[in-house]
VEXZAKOL-837018 format. One record per atom (N, C-alpha, C): residue in one letter; x, y negated, z negated. Coordinates in steps of 0.2 Angstrom, whole numbers, padded with zeros to 4 digits, always signed. Atoms other than C-alpha are relative to their C-alpha. Layout:
AXYZ ...
This chain:
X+0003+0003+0006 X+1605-1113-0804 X-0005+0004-0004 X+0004-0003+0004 X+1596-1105-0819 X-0003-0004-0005 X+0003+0004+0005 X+1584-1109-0831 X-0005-0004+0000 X+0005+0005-0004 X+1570-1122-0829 X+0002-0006+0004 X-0002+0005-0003 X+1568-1136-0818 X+0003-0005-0002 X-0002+0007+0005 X+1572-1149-0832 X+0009+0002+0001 X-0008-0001+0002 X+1591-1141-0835 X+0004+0000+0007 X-0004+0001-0008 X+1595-1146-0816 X+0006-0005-0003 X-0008+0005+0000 X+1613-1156-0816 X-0006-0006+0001 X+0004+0006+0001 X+1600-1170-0811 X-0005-0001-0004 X+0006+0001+0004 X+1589-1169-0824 X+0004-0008-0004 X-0002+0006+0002 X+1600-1184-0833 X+0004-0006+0007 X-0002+0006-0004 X+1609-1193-0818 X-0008-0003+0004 X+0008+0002-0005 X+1590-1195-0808 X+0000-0007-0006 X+0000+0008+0003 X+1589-1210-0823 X+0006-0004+0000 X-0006+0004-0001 X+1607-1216-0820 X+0002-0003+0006 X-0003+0001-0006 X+1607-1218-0802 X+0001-0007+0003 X+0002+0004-0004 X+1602-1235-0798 X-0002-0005-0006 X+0001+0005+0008 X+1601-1251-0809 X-0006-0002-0001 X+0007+0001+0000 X+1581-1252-0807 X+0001+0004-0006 X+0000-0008+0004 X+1581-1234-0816 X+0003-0003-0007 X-0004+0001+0007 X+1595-1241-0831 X-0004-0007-0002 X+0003+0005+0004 X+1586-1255-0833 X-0008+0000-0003 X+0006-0002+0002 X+1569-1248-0835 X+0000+0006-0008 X+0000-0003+0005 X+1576-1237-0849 X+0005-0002-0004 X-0001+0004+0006 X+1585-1249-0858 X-0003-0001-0006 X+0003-0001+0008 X+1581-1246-0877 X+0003-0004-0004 X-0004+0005+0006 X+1590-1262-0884 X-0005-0004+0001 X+0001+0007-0003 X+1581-1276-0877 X-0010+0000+0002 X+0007-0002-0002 X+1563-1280-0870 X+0000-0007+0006 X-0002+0004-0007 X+1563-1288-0851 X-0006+0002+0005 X+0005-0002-0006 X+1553-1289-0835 X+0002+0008+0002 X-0001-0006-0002 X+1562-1274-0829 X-0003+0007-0004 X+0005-0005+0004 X+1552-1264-0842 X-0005+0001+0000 X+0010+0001-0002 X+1535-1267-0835 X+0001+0002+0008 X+0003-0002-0008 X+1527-1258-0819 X-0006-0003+0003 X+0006+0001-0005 X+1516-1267-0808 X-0006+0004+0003 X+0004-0007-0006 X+1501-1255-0801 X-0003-0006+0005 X+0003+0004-0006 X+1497-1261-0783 X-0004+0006+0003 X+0005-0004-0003 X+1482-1253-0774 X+0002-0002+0008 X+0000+0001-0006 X+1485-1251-0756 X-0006+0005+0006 X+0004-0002-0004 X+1469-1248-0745 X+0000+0001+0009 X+0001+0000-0008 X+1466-1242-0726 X-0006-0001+0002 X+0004+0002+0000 X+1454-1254-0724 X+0002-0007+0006 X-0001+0006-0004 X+1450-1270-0713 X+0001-0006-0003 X-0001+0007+0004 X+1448-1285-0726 X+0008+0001-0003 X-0007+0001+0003 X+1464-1291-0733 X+0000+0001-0008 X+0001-0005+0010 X+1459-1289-0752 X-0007+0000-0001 X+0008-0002+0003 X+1444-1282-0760 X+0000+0000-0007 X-0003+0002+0010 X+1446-1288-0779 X-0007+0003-0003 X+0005-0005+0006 X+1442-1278-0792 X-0001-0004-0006 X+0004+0000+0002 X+1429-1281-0804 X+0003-0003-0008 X-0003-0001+0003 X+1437-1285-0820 X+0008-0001-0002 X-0005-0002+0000 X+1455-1284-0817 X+0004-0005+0002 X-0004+0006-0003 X+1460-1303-0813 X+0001+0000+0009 X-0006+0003-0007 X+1473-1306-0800 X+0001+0007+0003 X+0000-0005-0001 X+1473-1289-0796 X-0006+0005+0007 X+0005-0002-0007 X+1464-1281-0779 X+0003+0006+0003 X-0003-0004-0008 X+1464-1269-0765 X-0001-0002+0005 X-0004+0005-0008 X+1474-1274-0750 X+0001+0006+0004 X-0003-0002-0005 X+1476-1269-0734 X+0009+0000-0001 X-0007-0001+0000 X+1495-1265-0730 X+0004-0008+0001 X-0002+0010-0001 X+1498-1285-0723 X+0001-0002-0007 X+0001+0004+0007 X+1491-1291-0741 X+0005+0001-0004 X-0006-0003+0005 X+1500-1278-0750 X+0006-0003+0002 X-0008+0001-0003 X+1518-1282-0741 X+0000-0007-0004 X+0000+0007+0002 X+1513-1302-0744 X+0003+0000-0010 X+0001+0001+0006 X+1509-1297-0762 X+0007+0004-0005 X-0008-0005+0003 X+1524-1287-0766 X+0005-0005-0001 X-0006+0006-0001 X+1536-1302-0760 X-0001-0004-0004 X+0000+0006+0004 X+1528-1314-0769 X-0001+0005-0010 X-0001-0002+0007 X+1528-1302-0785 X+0009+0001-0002 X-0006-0002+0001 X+1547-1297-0783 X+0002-0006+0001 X-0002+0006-0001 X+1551-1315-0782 X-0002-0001-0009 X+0001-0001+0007 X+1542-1316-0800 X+0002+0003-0003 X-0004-0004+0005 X+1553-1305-0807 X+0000+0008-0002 X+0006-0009+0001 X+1542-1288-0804 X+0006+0004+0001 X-0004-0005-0004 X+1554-1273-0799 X-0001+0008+0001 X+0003-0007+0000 X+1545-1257-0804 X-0008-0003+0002 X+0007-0002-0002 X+1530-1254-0793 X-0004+0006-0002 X+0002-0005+0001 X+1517-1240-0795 X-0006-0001+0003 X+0005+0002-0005 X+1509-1238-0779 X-0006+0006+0000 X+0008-0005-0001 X+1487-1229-0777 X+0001-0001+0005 X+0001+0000-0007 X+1488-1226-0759 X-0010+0002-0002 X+0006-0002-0001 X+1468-1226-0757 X-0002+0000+0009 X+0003-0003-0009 X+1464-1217-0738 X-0007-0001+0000 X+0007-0001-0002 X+1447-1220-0729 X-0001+0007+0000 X+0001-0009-0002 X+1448-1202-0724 X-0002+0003-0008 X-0001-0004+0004 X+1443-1190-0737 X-0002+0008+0002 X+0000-0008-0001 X+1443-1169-0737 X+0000+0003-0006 X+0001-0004+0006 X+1437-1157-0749 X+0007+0002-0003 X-0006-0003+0003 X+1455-1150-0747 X+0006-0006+0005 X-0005+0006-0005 X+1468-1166-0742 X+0008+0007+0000 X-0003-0001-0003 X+1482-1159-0734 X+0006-0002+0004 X-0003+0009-0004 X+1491-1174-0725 X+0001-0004-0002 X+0001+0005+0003 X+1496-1186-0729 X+0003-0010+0003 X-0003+0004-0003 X+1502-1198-0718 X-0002-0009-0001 X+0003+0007+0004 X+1492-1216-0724 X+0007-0001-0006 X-0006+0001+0006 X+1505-1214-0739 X+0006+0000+0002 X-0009+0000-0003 X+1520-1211-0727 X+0001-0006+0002 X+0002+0010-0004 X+1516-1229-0719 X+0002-0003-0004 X-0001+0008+0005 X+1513-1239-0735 X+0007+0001-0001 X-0008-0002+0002 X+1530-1232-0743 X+0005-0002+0005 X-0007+0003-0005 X+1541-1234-0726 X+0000-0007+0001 X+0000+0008+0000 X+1532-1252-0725 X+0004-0003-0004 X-0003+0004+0006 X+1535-1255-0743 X+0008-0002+0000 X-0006-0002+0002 X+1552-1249-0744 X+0004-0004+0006 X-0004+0003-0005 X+1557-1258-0727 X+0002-0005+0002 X+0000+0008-0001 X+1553-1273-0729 X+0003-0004-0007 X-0006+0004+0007 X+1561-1276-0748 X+0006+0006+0000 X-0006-0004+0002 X+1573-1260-0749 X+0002-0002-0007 X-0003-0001+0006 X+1583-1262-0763 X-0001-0006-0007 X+0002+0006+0004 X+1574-1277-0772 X-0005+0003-0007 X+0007-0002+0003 X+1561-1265-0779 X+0001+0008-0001 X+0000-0007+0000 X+1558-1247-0787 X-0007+0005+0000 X+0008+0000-0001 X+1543-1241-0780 X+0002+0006-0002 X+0002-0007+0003 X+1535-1225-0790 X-0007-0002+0005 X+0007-0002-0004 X+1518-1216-0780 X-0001+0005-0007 X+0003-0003+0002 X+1505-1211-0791 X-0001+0007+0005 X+0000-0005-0004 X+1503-1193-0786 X-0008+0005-0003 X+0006-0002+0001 X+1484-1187-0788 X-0006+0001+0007 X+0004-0001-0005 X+1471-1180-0777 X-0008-0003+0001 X+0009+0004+0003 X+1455-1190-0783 X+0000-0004+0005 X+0003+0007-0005 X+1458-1205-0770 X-0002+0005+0005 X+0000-0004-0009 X+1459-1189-0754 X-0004+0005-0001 X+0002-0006+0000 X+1446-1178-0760 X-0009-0004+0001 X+0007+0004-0002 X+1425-1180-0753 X-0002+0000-0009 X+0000+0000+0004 X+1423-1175-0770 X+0002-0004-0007 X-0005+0003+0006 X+1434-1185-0783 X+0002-0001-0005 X-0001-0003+0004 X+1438-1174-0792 X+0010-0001+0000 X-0008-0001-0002 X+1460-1172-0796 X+0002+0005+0004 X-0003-0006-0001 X+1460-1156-0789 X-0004+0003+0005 X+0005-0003-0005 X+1454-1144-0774 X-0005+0004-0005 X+0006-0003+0005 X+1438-1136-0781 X+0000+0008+0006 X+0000-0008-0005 X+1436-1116-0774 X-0009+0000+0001 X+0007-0003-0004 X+1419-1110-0768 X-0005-0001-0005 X+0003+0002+0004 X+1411-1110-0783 X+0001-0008-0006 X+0000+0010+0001 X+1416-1130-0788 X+0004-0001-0008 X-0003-0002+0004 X+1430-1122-0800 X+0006-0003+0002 X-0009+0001+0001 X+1447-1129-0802 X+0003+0004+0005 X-0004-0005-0003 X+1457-1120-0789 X+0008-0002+0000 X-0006+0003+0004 X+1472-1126-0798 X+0009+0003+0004 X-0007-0002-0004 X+1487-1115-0786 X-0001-0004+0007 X-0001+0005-0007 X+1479-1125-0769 X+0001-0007-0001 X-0001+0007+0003 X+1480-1142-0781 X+0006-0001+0000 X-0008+0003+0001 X+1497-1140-0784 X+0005+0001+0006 X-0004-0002-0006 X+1503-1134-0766 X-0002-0006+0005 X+0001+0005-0004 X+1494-1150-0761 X+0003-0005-0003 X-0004+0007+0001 X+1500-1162-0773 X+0009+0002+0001 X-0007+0000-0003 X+1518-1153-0768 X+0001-0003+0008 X-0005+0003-0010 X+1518-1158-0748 X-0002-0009-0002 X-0001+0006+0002 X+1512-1174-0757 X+0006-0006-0004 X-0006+0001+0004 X+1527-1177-0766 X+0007+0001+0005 X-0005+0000-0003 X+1538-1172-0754 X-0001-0005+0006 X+0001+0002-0004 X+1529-1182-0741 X+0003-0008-0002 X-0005+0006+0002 X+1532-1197-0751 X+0009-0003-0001 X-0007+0000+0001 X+1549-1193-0754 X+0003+0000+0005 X-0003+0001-0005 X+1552-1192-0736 X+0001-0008+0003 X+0000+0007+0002 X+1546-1209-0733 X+0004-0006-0002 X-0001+0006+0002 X+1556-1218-0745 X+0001-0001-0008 X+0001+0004+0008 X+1549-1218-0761 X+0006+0001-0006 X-0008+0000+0003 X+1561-1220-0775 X-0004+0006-0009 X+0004-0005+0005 X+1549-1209-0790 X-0006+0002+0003 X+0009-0003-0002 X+1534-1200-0791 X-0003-0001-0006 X+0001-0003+0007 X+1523-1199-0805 X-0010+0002-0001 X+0007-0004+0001 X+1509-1187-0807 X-0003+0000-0006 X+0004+0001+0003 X+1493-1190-0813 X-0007+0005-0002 X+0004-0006-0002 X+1482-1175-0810 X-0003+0004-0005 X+0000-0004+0005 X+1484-1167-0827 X-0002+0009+0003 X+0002-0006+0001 X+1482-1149-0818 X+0007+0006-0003 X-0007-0004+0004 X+1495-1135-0827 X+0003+0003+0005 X-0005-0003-0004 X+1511-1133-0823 X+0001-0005+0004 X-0004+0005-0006 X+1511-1148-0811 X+0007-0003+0001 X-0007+0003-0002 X+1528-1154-0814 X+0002+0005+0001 X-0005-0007-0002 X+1538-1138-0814 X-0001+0002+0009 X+0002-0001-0007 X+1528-1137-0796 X+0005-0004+0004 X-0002+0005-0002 X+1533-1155-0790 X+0009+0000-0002 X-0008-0003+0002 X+1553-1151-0798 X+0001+0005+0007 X-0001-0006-0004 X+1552-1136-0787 X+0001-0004+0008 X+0002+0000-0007 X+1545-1143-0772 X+0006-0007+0003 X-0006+0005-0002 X+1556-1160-0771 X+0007+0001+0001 X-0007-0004-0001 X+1573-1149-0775 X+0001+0004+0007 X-0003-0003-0006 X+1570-1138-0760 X-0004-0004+0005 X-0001+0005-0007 X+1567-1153-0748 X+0004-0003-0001 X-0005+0003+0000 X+1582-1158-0754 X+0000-0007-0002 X+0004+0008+0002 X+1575-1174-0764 X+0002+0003-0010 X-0002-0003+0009 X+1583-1166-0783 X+0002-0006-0004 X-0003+0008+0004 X+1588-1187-0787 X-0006-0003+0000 X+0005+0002+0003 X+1570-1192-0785 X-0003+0003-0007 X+0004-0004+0004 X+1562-1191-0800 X-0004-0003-0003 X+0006-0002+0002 X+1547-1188-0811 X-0001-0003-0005 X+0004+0003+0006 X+1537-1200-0822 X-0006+0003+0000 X+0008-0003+0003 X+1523-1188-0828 X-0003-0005-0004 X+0006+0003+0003 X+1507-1194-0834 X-0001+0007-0006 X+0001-0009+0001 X+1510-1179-0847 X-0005-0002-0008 X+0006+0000+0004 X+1498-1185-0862 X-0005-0007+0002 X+0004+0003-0003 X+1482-1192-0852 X-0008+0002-0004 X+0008-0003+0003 X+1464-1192-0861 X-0005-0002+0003 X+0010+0000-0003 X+1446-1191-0854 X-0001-0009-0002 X+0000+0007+0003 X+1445-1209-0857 X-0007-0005+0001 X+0005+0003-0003 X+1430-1221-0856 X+0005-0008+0003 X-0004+0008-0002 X+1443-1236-0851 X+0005-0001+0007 X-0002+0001-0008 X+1446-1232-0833 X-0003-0001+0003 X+0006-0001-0002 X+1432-1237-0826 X+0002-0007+0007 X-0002+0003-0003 X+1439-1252-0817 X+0004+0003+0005 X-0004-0003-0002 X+1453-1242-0810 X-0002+0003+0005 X+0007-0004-0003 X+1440-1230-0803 X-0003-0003+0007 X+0001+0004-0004 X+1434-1244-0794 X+0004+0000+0008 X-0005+0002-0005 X+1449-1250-0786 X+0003+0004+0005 X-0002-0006-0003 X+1454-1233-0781 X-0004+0005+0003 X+0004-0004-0003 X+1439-1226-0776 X+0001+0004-0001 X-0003-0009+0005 X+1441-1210-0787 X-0006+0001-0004 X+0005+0001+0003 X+1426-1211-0795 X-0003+0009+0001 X+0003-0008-0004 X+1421-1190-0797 X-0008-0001+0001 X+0006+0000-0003 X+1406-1188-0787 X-0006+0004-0003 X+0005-0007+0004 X+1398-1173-0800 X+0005+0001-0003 X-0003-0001+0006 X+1402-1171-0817 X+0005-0005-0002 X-0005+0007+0006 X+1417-1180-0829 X+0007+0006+0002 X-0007-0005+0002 X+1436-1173-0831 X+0002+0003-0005 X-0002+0000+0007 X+1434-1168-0848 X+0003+0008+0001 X-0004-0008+0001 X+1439-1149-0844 X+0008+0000+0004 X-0008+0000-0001 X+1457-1154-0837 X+0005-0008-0005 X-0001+0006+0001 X+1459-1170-0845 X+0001+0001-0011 X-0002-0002+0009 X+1464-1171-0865 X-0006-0004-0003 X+0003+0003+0003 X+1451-1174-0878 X-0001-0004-0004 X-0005+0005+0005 X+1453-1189-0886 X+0001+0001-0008 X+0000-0003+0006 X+1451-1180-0903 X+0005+0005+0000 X-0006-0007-0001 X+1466-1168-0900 X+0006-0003-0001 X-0008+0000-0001 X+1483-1172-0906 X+0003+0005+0000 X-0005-0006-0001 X+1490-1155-0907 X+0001-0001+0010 X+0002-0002-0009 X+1484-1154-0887 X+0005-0006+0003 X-0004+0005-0004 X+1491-1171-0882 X+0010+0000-0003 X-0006+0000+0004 X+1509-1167-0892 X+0002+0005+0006 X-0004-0005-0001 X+1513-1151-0884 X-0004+0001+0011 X+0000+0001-0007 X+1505-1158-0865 X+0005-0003+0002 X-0007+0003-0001 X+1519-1169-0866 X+0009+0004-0001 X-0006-0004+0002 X+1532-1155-0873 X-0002+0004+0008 X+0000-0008-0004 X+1526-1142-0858 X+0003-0006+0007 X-0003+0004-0008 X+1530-1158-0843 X+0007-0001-0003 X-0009-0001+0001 X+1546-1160-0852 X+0006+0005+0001 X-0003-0007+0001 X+1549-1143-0853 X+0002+0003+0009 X-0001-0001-0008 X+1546-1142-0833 X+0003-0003+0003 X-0002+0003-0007 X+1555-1155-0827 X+0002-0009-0001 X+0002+0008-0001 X+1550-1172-0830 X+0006-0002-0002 X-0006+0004+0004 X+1562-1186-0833 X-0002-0002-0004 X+0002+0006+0007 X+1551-1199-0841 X-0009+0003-0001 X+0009+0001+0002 X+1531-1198-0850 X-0001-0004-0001 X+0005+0007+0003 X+1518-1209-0854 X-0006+0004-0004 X+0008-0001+0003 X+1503-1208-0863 X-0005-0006+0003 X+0003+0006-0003 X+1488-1217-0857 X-0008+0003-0003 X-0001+0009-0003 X+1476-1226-0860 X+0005+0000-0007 X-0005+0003+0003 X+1491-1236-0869 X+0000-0003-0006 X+0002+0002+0006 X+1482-1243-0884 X-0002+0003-0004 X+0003-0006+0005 X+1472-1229-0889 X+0005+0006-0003 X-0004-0007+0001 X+1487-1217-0890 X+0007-0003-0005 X-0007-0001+0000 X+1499-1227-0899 X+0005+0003-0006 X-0005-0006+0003 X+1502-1215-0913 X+0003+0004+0002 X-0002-0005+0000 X+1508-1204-0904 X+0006+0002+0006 X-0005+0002-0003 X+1522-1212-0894 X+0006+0002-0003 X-0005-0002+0003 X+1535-1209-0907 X+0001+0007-0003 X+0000-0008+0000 X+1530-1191-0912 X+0000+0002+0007 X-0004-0005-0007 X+1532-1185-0892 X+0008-0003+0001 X-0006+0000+0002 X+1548-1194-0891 X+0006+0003-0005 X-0003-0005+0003 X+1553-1185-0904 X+0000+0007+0000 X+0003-0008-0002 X+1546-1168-0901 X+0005+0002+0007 X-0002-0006-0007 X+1553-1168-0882 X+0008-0005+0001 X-0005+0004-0004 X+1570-1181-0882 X+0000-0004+0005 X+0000+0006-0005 X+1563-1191-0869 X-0004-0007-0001 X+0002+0006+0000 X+1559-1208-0865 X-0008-0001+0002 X+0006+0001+0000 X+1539-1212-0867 X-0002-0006-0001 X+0004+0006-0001 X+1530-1224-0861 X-0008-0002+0001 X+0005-0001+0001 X+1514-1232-0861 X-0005-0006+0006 X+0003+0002-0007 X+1500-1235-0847 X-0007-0004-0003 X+0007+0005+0002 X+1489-1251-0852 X-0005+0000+0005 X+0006-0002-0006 X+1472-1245-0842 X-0002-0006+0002 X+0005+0005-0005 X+1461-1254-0832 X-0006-0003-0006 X+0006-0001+0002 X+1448-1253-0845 X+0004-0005-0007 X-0005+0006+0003 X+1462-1262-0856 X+0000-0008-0002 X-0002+0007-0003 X+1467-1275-0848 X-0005-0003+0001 X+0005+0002-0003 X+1451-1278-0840 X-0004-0005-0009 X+0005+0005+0004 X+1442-1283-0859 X+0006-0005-0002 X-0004+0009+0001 X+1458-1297-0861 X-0003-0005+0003 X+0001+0004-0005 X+1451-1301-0846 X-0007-0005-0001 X+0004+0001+0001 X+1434-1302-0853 X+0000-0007-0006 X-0001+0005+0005 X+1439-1312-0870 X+0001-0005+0003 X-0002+0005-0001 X+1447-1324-0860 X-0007-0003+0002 X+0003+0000-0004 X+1434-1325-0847 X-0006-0007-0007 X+0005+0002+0005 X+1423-1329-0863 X+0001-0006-0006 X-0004+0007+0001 X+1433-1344-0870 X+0003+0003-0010 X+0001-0003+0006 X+1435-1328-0887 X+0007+0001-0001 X-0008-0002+0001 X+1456-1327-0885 X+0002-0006+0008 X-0005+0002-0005 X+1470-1335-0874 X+0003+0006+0003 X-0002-0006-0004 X+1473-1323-0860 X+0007+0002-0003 X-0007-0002-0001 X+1492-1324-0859 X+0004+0002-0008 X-0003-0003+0007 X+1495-1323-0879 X-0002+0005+0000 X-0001-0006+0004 X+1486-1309-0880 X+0001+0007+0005 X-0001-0005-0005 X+1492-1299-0865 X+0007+0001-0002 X-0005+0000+0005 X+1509-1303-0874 X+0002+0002-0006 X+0001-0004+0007 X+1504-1297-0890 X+0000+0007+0000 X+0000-0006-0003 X+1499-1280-0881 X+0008+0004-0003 X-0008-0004+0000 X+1516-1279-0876 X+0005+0003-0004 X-0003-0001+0003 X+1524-1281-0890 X-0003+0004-0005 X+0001-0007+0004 X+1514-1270-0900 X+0002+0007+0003 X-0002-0009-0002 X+1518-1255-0888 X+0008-0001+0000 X-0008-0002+0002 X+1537-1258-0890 X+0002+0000-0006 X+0002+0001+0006 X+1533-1261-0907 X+0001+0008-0001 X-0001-0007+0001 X+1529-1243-0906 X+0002+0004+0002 X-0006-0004-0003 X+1541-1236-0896 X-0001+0001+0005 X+0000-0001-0010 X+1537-1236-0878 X+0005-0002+0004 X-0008+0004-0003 X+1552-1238-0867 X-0004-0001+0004 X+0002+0006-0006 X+1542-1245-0852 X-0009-0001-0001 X+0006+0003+0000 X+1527-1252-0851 X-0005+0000+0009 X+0003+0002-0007 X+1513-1251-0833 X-0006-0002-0004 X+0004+0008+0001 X+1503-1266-0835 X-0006-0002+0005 X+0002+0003-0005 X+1492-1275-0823 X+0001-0008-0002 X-0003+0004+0001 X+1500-1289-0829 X+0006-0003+0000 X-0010+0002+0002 X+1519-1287-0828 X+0003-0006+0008 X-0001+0004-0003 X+1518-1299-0812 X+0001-0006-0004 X+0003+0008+0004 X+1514-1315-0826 X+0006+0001-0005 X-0006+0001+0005 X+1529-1308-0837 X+0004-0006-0001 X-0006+0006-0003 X+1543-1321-0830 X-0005-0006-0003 X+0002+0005+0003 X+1531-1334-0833 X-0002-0002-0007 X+0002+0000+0007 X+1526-1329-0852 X+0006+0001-0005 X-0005+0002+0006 X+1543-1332-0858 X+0007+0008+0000 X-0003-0004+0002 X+1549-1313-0857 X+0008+0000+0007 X-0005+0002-0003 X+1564-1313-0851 X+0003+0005+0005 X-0001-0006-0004 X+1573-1305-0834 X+0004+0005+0000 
């Protein structure tokens, strides 16, 4: 095989495999199969630890998780996107075994009901939490980041899972993760990049639930500025160019001019990731008697299909089915 990792024979059948995957990139229509679920899964004692903000939404033990999966793929849910969040944490994670569990659990108690994607980032495994190994001097050490989000990637792919999608923003990660999943023999999983991701003030609840919160300093030196469209244009042209099947842009409301010009620039399907920080102020208007939740969590939606987003990750898309959109 020559060329980049993108020009692999599976660079187009990876989204044709399986009718989760065609229905998640269906470009006629607008359906629950178009929305991703994010579940947090903690190695923790309590059954849920509900986050701040974020409704119906918590971190669960593995038990809660499985309960809460069932009764979400009963709802209509089908794409997952699972935060493994580990007790354990290490300067340099390594291991990964917590996230081999949840994924063989997930995967084996619904199998073919569901399309779990694993968020692929180092911030929940690091004392630090920061995305990425930091070297001696508390620098980026971005060739041990990416050798670690690779046995990450392949560890989950051992497991089970059915996508990955890296969030880490460090350079070159997809071409890594392409790399590293192809010679473990895993060339049909494939990659939902987080390939235009900004320094955002609208993660803040997410941070929470994920216990990712970096311990010293911001992520603005790896992370895009939100003042930068040249920058966010051609982050999303270099993960296409490595690899990736599908992008997003996140946070999802702030970016969405610029759904239609990546789309355009790289030929793939772009989607868009409604943050925590998002979602959480619907949460707030309702809370405050200033909006109807489910109208305007529906109105979101269809602003970002509105503007071109072929899938949508929600904290919401469990409520779909009942807001009329259809399955």
């Amino acid at each position: 095989m020559t060329g980049l990792p993108g020009a692999s024979p599976w660079s187009r059948l990876r989204l044709r495999q399986t009718p989760h995957l065609r229905n998640l990139t269906d470009e006629v229509g607008f359906t629950t199969s178009h929305l991703i679920q994010p579940i947090f899964v903690g190695d923790q004692v309590e059954a849920r630890r509900e986050v701040d903000g974020l409704g119906d939404n918590a971190r669960m033990n593995l038990a809660a998780a499985l309960d809460q999966v069932a009764r979400d793929v009963d709802a209509g849910v089908r794409h997952f996107l699972l935060f493994p969040v580990p007790a354990a944490k290490t300067p340099r994670p390594s291991t990964f075994d917590f996230l081999r569990g949840v994924i063989a659990a997930i995967k084996d108690a619904h199998g073919q009901d569901l399309h779990l994607w694993v968020d692929l980032c180092l911030c929940a495994w690091t004392t630090h939490g920061h995305c990425a190994i930091l070297d001696d001097r508390r620098r980026l050490d971005v060739p041990a980041s990416l050798d670690a989000l690779g046995a990450m990637a392949v560890a989950a792919a051992d497991a089970g899972v059915d996508g990955v999608a890296p969030s880490d923003m460090m350079d070159g990660r997809t071409r890594h993760l392409r790399v590293s999943l192809d010679a473990a023999g895993h060339d049909r999983v494939p990659i939902m990049s987080y390939s235009t991701k900004f320094a955002s003030q609208f993660y803040g609840p997410f941070r929470d639930a994920a216990g990712s919160a970096p311990g010293e300093g911001d992520r603005r030196h790896y992370q895009i500025d939100v003042r930068s469209r040249t920058d966010a244009i051609e982050s999303s042209r270099r993960c296409a160019a490595e690899g990736a099947d599908l992008l997003m842009v996140k946070p999802g409301l702030t970016s969405l001019d610029l759904i239609a010009p990546i789309a355009l620039a790289t030929g793939k399907l772009v989607g868009a990731y409604q943050v925590s920080g998002e979602y959480a102020s619907l949460v707030a208007l309702a809370d405050r008697g200033l909006g109807r939740f489910d109208e305007m969590l529906l109105e979101t939606w269809q602003v970002f299909r509105r503007a071109g987003a072929g899938f949508i990750i929600t904290y919401g898309a469990r409520r779909a089915r009942a807001l009329g959109v259809a399955p």
